[in-house]
Backbone as ProteinMPNN parsed JSONL, in Angstrom:
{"seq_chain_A": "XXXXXXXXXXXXXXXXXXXXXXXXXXXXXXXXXXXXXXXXXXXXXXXXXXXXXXXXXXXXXXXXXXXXXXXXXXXXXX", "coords_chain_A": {"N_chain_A": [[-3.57, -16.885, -24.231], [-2.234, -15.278, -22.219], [0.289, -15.986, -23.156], [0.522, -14.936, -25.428], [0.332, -12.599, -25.33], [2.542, -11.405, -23.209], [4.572, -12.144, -24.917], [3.916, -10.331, -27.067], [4.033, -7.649, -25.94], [6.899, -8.239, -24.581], [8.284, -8.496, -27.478], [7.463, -5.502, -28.621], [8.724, -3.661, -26.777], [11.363, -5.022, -27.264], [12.002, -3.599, -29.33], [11.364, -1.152, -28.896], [13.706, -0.662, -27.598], [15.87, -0.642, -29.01], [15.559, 1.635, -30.498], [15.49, 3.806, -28.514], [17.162, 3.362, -25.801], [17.915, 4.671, -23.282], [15.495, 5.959, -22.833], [13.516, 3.847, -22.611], [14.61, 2.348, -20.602], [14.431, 4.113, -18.334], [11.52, 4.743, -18.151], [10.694, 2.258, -17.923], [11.576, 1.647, -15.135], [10.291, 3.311, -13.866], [7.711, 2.561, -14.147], [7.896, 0.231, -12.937], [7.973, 0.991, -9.835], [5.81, 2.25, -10.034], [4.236, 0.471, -9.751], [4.838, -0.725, -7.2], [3.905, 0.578, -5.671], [1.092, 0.42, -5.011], [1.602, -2.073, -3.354], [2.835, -1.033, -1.07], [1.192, 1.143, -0.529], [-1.123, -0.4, 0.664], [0.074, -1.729, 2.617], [0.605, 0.608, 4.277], [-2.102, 1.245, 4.815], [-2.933, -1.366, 5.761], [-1.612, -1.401, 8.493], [-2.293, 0.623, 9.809], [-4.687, 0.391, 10.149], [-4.978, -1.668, 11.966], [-3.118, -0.352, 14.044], [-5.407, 1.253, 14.975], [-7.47, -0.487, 15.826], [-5.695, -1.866, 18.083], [-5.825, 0.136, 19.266], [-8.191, 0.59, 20.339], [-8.902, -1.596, 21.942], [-7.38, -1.201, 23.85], [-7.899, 1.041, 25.124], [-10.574, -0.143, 25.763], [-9.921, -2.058, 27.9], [-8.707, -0.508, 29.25], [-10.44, 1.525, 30.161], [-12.41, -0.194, 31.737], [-10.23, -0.693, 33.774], [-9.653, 1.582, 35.135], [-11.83, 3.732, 36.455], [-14.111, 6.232, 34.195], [-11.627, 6.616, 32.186], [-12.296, 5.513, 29.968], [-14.237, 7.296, 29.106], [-13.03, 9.247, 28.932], [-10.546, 9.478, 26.641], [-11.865, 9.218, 24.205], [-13.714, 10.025, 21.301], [-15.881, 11.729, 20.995], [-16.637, 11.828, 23.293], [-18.532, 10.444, 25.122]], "CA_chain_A": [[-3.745, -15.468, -24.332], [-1.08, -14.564, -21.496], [1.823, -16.084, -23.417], [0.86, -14.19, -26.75], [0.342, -10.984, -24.636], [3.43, -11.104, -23.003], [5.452, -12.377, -26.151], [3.717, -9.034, -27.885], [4.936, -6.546, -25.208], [8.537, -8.299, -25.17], [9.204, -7.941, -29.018], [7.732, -4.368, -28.306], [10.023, -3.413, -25.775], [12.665, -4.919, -27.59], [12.299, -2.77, -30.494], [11.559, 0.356, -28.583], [14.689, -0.082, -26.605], [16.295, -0.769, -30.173], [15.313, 3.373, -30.726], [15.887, 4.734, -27.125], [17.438, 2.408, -24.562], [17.554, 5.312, -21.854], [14.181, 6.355, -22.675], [12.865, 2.585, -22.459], [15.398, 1.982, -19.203], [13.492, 5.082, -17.474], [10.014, 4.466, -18.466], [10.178, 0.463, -17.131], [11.94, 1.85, -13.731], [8.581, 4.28, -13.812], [6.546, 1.669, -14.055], [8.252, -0.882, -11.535], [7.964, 1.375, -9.092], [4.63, 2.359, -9.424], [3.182, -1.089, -9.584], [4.94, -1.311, -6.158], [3.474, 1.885, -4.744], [-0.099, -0.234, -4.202], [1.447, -2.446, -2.104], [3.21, -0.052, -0.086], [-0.137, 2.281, 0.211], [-1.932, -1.416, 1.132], [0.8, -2.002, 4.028], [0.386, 1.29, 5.175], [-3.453, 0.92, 5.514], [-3.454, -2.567, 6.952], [-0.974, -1.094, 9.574], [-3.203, 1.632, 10.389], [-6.145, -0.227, 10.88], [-3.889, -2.666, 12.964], [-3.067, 0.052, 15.063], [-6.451, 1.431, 15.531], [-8.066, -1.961, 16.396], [-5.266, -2.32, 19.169], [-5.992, 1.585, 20.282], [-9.532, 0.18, 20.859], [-8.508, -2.598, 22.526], [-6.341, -1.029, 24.849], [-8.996, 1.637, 25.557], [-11.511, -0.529, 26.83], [-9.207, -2.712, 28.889], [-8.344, 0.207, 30.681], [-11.68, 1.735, 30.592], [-12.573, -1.333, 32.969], [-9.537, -0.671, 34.924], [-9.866, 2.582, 35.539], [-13.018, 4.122, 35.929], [-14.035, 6.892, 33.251], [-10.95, 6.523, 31.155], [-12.64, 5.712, 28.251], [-14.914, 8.344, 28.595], [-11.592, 10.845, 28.721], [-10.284, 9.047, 25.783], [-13.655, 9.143, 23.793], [-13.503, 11.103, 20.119], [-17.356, 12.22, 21.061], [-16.89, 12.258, 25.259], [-19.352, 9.773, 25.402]], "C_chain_A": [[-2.645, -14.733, -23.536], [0.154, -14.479, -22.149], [1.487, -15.582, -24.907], [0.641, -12.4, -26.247], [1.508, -10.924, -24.334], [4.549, -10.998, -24.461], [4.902, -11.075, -27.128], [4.566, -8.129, -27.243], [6.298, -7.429, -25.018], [8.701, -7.824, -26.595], [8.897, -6.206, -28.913], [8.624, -3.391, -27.87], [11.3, -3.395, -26.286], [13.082, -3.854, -28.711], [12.035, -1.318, -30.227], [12.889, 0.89, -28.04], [15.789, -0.253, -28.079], [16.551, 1.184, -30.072], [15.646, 4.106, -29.897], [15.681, 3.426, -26.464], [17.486, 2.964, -23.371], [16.152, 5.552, -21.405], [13.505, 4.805, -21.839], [13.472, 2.09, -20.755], [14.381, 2.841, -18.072], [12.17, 4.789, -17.059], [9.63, 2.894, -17.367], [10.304, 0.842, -15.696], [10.69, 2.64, -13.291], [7.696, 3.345, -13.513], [6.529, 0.886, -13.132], [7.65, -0.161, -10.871], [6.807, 2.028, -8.653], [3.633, 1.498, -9.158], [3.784, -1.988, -8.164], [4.288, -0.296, -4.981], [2.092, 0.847, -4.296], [0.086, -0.97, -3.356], [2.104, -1.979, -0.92], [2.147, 0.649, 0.734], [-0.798, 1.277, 0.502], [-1.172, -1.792, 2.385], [0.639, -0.977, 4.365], [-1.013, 1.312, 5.524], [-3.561, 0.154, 6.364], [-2.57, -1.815, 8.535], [-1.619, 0.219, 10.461], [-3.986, 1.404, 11.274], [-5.832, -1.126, 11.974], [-4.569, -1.558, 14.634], [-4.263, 0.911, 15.59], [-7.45, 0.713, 16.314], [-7.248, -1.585, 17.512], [-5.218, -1.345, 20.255], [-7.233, 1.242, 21.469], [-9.289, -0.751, 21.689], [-8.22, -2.071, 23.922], [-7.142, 0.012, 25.727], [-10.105, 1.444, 26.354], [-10.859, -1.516, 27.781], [-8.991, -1.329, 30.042], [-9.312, 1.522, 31.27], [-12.536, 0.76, 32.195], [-11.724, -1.551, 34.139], [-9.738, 0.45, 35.621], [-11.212, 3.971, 35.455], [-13.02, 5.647, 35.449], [-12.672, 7.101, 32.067], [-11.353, 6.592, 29.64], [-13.123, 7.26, 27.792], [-13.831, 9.873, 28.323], [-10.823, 10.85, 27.348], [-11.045, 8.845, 24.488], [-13.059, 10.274, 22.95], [-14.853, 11.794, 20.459], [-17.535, 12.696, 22.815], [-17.714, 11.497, 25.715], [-18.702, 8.271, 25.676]], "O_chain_A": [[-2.134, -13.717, -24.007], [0.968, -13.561, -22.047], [2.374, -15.906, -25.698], [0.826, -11.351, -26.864], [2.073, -10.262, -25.205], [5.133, -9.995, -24.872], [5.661, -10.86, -28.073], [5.642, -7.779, -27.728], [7.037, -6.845, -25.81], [9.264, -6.75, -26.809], [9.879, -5.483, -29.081], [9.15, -2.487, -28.518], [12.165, -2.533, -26.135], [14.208, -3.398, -28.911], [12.334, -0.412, -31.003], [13.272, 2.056, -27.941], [16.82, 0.352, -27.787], [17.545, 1.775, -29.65], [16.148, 5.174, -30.247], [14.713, 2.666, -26.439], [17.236, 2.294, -22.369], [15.661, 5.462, -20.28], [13.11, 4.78, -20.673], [12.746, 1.56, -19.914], [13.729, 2.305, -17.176], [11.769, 4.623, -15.908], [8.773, 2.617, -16.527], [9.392, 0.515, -14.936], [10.209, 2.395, -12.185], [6.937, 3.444, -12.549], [5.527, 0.663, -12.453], [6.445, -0.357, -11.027], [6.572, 2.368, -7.494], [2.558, 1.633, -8.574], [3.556, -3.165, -7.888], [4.237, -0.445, -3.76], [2.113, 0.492, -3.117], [-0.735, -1.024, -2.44], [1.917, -2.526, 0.167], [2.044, 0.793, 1.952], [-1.81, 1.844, 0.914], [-1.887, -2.215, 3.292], [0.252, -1.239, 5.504], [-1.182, 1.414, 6.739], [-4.03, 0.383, 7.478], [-3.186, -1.844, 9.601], [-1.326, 0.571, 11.604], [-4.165, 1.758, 12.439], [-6.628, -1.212, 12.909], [-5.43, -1.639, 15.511], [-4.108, 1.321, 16.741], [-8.12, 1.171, 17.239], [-7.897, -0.841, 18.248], [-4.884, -1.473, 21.433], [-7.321, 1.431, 22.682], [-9.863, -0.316, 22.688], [-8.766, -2.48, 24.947], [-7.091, -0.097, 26.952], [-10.598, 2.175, 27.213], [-11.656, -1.763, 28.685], [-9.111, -1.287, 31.266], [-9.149, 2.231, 32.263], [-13.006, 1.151, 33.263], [-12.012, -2.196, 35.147], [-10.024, 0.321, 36.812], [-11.37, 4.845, 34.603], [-12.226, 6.416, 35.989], [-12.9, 7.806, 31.085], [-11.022, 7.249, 28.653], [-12.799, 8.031, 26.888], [-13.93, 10.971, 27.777], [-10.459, 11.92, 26.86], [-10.489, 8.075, 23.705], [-12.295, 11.155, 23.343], [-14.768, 12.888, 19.902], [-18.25, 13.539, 23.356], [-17.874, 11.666, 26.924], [-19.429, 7.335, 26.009]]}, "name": "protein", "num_of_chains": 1, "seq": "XXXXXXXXXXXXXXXXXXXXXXXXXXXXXXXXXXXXXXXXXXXXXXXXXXXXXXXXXXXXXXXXXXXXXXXXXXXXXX"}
């Protein structure tokens, strides 16, 4: 099923870019580039959450060093 799917969209392709080769050149670069945008917007999440984990981290380490810190550092004050 993959290799008669793909082998459909190639002869497609080839015969659209047959009719318009800028159009078809454009359109694919459109498409690359948005089927790389998810893992761009998935590295910027994980790196988020990264650096929120290591906010927390770093928060209660120095909650324990220094007393009330956290609580100064605290989204609620609590």
């Amino acid at each position: 099923m993959l290799l008669s799917t793909t082998s459909l969209v190639v002869f497609l392709g080839f015969v659209a870019y047959d009719v318009w080769p800028t159009g078809v050149s454009v359109i694919g670069v459109l498409v690359v580039l948005m089927m790389l945008l998810q893992f761009i917007m998935y590295a910027m999440h994980q790196f988020s959450v990264s650096a929120s984990h290591i906010w927390t981290a770093g928060r209660d380490v120095m909650g324990k060093v220094v007393p009330g810190f956290r609580s100064l550092t605290s989204v609620h004050g609590g």
